[in-house]
PDB file of N, CA, C and O in Angstrom:
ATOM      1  N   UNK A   1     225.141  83.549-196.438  1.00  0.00           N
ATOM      2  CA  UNK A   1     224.201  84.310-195.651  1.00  0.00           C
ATOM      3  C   UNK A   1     222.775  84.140-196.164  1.00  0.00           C
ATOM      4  O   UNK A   1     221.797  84.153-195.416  1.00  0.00           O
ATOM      5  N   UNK A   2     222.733  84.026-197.104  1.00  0.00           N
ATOM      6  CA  UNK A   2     221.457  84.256-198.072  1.00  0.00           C
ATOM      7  C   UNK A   2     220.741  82.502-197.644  1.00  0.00           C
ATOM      8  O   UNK A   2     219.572  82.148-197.491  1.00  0.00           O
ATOM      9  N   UNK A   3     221.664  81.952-197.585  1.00  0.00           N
ATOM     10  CA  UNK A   3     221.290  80.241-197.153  1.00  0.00           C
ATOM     11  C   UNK A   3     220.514  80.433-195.516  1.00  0.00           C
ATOM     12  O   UNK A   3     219.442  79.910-195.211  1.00  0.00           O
ATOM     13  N   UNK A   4     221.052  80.991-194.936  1.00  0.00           N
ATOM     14  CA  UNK A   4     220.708  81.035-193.230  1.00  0.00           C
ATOM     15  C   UNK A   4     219.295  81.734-193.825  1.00  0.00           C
ATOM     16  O   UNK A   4     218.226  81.212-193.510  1.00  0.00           O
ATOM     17  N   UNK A   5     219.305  82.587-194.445  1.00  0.00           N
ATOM     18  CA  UNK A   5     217.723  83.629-194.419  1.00  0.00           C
ATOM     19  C   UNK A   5     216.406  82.087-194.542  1.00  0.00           C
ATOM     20  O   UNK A   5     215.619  81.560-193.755  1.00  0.00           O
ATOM     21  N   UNK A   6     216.745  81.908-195.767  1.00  0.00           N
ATOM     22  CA  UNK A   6     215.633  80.710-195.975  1.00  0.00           C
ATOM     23  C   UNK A   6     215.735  79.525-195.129  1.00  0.00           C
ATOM     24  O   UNK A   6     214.816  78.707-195.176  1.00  0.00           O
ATOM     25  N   UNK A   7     216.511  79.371-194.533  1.00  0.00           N
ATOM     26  CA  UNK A   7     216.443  77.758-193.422  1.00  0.00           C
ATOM     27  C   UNK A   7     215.317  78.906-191.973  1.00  0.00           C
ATOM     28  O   UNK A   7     214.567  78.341-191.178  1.00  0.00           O
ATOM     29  N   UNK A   8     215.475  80.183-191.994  1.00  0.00           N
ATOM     30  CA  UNK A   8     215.158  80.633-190.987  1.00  0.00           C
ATOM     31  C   UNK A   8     213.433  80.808-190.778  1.00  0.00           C
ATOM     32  O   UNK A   8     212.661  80.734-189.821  1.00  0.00           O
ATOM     33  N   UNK A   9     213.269  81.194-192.849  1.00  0.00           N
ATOM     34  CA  UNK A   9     212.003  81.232-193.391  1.00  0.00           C
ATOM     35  C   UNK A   9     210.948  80.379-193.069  1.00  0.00           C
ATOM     36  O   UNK A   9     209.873  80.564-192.497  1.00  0.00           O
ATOM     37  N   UNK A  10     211.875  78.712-193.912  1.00  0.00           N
ATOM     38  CA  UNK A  10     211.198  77.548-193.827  1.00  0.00           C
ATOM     39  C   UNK A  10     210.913  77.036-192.217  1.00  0.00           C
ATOM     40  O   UNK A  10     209.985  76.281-191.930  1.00  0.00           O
ATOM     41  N   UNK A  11     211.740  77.506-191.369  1.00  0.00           N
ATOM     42  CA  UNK A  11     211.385  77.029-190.010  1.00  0.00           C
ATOM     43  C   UNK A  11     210.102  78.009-189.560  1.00  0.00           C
ATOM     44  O   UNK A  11     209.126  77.441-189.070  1.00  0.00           O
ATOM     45  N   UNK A  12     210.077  79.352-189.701  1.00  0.00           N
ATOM     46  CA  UNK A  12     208.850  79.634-189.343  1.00  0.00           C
ATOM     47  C   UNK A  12     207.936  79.108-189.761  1.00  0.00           C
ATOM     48  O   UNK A  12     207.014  78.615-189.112  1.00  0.00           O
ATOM     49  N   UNK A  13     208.095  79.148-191.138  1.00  0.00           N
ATOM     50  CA  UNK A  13     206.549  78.466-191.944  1.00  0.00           C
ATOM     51  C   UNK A  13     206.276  77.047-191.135  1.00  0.00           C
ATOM     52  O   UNK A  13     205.202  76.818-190.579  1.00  0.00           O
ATOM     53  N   UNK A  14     207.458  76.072-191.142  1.00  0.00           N
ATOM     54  CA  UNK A  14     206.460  75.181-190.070  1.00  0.00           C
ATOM     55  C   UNK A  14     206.421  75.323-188.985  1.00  0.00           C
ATOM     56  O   UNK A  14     206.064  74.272-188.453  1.00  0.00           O
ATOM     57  N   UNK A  15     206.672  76.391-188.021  1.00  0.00           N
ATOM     58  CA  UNK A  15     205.874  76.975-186.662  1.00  0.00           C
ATOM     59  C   UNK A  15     204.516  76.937-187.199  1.00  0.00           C
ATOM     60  O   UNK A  15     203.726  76.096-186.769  1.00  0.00           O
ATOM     61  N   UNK A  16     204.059  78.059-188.409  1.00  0.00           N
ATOM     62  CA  UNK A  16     202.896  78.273-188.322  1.00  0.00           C
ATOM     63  C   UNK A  16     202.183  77.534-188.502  1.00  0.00           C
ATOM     64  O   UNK A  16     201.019  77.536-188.102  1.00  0.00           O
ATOM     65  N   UNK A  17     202.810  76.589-189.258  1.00  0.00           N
ATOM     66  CA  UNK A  17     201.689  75.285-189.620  1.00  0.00           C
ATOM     67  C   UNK A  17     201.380  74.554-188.201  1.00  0.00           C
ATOM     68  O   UNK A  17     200.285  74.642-187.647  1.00  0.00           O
ATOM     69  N   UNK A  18     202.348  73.911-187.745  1.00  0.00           N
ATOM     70  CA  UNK A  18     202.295  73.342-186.725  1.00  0.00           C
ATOM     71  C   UNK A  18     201.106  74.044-185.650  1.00  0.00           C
ATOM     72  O   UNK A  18     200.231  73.451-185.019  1.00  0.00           O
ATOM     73  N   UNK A  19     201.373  75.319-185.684  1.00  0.00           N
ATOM     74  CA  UNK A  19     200.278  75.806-184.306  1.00  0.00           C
ATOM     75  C   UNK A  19     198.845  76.074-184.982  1.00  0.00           C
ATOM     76  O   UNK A  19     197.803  76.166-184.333  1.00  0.00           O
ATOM     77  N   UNK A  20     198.923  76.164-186.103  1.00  0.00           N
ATOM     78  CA  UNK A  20     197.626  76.198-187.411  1.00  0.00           C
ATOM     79  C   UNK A  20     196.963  74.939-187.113  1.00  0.00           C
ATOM     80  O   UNK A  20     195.829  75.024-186.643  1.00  0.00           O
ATOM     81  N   UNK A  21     197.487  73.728-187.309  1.00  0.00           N
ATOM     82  CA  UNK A  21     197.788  72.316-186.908  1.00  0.00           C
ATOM     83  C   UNK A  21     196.549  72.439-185.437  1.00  0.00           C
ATOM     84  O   UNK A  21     195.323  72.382-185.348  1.00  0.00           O
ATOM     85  N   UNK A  22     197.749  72.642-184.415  1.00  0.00           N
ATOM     86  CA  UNK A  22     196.695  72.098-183.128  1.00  0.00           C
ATOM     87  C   UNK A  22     195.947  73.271-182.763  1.00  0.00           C
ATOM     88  O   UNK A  22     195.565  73.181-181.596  1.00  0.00           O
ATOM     89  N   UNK A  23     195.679  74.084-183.195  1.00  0.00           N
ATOM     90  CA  UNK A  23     194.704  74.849-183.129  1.00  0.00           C
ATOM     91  C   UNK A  23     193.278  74.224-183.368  1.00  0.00           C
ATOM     92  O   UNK A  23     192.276  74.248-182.653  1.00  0.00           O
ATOM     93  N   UNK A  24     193.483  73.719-184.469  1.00  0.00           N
ATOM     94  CA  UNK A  24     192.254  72.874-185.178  1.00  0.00           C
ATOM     95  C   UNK A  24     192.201  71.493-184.687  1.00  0.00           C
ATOM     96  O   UNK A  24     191.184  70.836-184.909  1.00  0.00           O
ATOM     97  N   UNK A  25     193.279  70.932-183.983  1.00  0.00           N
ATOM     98  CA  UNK A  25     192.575  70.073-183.258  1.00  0.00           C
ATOM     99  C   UNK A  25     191.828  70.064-181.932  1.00  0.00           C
ATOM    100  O   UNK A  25     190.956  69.301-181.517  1.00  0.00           O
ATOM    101  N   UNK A  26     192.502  71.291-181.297  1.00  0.00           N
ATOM    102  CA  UNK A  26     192.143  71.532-180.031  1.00  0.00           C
ATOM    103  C   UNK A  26     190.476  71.849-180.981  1.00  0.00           C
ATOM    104  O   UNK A  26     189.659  70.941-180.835  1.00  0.00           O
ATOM    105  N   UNK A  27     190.160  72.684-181.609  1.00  0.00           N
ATOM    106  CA  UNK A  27     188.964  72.636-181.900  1.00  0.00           C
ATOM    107  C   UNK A  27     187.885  71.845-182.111  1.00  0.00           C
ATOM    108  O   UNK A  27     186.674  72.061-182.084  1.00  0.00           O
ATOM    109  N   UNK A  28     188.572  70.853-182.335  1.00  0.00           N
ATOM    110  CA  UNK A  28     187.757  69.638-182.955  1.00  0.00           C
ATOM    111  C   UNK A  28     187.531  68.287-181.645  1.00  0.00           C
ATOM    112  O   UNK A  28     186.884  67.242-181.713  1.00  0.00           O
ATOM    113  N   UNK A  29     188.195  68.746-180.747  1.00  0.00           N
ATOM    114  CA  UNK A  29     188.455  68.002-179.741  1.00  0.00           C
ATOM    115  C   UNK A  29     188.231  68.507-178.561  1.00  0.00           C
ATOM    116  O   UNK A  29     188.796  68.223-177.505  1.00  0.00           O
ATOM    117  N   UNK A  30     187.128  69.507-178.816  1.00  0.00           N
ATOM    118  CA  UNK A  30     186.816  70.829-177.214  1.00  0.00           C
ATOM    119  C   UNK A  30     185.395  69.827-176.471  1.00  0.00           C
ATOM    120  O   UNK A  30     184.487  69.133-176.927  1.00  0.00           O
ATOM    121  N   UNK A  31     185.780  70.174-175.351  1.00  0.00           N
ATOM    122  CA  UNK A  31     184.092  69.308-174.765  1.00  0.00           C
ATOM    123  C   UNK A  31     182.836  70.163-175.061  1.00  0.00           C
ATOM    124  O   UNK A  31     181.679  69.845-174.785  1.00  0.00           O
ATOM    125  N   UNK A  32     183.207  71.187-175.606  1.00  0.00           N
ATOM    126  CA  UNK A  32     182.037  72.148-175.822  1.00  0.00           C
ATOM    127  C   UNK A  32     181.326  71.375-177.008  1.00  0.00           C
ATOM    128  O   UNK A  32     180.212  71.864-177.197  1.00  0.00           O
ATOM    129  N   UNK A  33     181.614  70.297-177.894  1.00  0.00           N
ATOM    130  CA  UNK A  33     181.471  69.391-178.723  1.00  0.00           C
ATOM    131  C   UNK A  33     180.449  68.363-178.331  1.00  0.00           C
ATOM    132  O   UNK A  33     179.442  68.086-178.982  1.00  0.00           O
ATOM    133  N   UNK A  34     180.765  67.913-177.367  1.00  0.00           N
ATOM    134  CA  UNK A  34     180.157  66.724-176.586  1.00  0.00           C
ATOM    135  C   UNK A  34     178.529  66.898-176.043  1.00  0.00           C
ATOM    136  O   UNK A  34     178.372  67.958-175.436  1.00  0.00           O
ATOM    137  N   UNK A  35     177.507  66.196-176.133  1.00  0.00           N
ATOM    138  CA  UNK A  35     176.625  66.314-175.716  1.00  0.00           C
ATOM    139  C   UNK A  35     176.597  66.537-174.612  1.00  0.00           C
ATOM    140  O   UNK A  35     177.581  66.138-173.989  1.00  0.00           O
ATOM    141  N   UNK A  36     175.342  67.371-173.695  1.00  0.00           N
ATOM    142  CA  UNK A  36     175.460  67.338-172.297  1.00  0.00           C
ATOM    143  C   UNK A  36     174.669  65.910-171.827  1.00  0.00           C
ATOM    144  O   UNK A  36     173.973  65.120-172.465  1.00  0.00           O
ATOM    145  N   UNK A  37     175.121  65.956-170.361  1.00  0.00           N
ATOM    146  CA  UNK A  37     175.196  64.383-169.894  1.00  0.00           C
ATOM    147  C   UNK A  37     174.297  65.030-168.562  1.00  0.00           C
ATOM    148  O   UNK A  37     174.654  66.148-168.189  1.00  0.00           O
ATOM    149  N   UNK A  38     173.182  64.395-167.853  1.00  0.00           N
ATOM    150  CA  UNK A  38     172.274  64.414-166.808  1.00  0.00           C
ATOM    151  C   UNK A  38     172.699  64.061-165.672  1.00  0.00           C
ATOM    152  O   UNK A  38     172.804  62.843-165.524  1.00  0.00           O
ATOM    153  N   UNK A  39     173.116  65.011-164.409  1.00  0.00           N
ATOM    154  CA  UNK A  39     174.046  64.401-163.254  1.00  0.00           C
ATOM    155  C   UNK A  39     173.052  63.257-162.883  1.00  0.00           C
ATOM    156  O   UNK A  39     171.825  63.210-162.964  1.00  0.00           O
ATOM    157  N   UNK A  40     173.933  62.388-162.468  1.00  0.00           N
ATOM    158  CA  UNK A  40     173.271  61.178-162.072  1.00  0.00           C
ATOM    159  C   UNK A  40     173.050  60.526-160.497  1.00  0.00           C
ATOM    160  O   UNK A  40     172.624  59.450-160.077  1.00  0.00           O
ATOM    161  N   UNK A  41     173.571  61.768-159.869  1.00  0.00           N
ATOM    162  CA  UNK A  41     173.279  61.671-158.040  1.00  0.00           C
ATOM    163  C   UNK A  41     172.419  62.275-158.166  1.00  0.00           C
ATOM    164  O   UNK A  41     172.031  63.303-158.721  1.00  0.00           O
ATOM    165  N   UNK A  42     171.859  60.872-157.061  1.00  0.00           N
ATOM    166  CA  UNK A  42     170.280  61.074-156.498  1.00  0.00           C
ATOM    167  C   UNK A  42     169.781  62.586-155.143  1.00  0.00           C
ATOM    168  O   UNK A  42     170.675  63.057-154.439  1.00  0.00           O
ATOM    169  N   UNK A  43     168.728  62.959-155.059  1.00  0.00           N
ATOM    170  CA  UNK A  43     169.445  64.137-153.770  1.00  0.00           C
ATOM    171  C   UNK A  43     169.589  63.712-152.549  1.00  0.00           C
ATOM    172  O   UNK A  43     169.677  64.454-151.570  1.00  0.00           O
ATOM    173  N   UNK A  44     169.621  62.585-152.528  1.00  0.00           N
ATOM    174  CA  UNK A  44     170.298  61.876-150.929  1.00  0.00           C
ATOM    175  C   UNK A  44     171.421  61.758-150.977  1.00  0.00           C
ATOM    176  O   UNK A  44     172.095  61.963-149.968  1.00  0.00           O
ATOM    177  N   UNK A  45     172.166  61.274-152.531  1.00  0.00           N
ATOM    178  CA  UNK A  45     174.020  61.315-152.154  1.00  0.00           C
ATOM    179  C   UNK A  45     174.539  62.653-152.200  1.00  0.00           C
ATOM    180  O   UNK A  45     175.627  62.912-151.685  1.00  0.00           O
ATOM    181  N   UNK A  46     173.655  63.757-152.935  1.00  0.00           N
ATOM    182  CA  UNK A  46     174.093  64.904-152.798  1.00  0.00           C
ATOM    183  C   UNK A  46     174.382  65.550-151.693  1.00  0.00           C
ATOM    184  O   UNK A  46     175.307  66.351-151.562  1.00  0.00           O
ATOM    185  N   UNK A  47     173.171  65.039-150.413  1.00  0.00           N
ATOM    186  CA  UNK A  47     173.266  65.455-149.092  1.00  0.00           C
ATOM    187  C   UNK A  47     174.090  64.738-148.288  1.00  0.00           C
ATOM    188  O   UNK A  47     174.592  65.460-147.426  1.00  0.00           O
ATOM    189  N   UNK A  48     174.402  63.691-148.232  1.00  0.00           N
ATOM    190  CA  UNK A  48     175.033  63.067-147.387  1.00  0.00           C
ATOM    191  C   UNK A  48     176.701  63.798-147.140  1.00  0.00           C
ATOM    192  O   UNK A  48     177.402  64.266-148.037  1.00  0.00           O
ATOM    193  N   UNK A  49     177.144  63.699-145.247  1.00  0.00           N
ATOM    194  CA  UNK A  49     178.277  63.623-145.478  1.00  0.00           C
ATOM    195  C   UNK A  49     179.379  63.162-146.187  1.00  0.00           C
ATOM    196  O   UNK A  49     179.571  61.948-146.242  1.00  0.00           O
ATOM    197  N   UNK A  50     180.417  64.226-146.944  1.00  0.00           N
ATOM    198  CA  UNK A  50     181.678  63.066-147.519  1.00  0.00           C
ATOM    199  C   UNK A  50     182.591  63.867-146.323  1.00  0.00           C
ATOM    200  O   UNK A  50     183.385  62.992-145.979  1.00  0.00           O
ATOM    201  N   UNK A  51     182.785  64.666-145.790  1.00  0.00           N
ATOM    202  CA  UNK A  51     183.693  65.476-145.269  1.00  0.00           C
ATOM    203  C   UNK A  51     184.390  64.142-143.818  1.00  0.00           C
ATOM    204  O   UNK A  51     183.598  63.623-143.032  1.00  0.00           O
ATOM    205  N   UNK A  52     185.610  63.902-143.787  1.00  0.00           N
ATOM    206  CA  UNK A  52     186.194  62.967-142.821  1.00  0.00           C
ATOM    207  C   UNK A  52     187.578  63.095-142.783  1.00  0.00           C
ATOM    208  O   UNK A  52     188.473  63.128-143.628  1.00  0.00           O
ATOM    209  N   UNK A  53     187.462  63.198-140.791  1.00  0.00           N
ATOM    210  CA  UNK A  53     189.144  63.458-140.582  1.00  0.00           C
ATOM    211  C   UNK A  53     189.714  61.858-140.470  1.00  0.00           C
ATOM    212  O   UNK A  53     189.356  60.918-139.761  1.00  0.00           O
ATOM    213  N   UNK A  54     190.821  62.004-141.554  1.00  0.00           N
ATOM    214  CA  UNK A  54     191.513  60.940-141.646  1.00  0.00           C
ATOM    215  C   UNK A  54     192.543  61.389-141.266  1.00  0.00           C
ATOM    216  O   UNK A  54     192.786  62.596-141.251  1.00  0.00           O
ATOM    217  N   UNK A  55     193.397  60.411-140.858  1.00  0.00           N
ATOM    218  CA  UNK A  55     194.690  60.587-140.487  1.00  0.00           C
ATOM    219  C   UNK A  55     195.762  61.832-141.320  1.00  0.00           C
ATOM    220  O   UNK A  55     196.429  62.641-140.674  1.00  0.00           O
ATOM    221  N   UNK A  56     195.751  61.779-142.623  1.00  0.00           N
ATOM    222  CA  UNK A  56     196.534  62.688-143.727  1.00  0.00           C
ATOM    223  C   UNK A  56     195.818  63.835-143.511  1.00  0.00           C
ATOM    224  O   UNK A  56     196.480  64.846-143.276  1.00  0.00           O
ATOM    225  N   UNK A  57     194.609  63.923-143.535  1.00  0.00           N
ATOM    226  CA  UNK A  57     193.662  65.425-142.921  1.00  0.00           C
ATOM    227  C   UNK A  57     194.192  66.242-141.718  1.00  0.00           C
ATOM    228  O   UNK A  57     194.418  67.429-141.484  1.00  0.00           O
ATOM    229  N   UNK A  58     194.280  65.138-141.107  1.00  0.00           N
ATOM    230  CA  UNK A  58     194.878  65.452-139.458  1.00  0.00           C
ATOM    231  C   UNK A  58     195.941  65.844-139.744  1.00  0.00           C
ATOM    232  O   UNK A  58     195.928  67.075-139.698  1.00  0.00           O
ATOM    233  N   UNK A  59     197.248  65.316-140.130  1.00  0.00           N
ATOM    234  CA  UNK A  59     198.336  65.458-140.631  1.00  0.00           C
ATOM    235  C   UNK A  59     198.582  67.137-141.150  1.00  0.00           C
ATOM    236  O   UNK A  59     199.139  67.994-140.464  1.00  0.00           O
ATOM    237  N   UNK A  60     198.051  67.326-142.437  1.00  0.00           N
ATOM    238  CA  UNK A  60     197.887  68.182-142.976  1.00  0.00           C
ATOM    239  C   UNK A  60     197.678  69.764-142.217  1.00  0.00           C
ATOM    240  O   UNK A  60     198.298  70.818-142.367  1.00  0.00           O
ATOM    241  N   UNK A  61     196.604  69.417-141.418  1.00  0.00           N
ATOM    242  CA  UNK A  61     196.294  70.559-140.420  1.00  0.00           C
ATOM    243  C   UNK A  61     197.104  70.702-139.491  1.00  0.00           C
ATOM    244  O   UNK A  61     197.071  71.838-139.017  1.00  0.00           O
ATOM    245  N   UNK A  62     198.240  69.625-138.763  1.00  0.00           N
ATOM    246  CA  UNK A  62     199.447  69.523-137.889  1.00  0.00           C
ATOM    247  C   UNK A  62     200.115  70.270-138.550  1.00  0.00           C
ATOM    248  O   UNK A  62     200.170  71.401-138.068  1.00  0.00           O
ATOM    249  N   UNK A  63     200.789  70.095-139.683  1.00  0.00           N
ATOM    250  CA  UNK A  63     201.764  70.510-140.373  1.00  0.00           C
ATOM    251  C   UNK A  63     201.488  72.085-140.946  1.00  0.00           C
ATOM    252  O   UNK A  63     202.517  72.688-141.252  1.00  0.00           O
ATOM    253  N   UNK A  64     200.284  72.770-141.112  1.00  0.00           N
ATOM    254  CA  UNK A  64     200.171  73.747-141.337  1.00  0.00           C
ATOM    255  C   UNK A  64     199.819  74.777-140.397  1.00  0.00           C
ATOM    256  O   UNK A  64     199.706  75.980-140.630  1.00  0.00           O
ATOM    257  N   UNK A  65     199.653  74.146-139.262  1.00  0.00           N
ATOM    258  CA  UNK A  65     199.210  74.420-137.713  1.00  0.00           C
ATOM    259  C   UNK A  65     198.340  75.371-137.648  1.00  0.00           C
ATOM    260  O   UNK A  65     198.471  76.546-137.307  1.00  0.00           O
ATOM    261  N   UNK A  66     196.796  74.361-138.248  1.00  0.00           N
ATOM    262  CA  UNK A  66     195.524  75.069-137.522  1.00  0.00           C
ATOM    263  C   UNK A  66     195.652  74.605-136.541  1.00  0.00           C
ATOM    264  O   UNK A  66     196.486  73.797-136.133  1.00  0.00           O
ATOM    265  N   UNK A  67     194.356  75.352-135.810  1.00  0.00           N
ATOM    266  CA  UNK A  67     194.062  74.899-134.346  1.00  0.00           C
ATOM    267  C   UNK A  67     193.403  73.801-134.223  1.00  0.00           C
ATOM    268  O   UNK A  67     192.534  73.514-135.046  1.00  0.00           O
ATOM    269  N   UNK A  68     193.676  73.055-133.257  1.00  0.00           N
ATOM    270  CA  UNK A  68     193.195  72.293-132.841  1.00  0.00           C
ATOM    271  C   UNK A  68     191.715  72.182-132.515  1.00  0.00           C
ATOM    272  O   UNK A  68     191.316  73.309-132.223  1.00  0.00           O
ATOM    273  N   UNK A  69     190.726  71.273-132.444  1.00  0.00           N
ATOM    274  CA  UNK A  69     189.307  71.556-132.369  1.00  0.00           C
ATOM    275  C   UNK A  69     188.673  71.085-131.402  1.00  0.00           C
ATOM    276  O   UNK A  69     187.466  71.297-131.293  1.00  0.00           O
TER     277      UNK A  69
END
């Protein structure tokens, strides 16, 4: 019995390490890290249409049955 206690011990201890572990990498590896970067659309691509009924669009709205336009 006394054997099961410590196999039960040693397995927590490396839980904690382990999440101790990526804790600190997630830290070290956050974009909050990263320099900021300057959007690089001009304000004409900003304005321009992207919005387009394609076939899967169409589809999509069939299958969920908006109305028709």
């Amino acid at each position: 019995m006394a054997g099961q206690q410590e196999a039960k011990l040693g397995r927590r201890a490396f839980l904690r390490t382990l999440a101790a572990g990526a804790t600190a990498a997630v830290g070290t590896a956050s974009p909050i890290n990263e320099a900021a970067r300057a959007d690089s659309a001009t304000t004409d691509e900003k304005r321009r249409a992207r919005y387009r009924e394609t076939d899967h669009v169409n589809a999509f709205y069939r299958v969920n049955r908006y109305p028709a336009q």
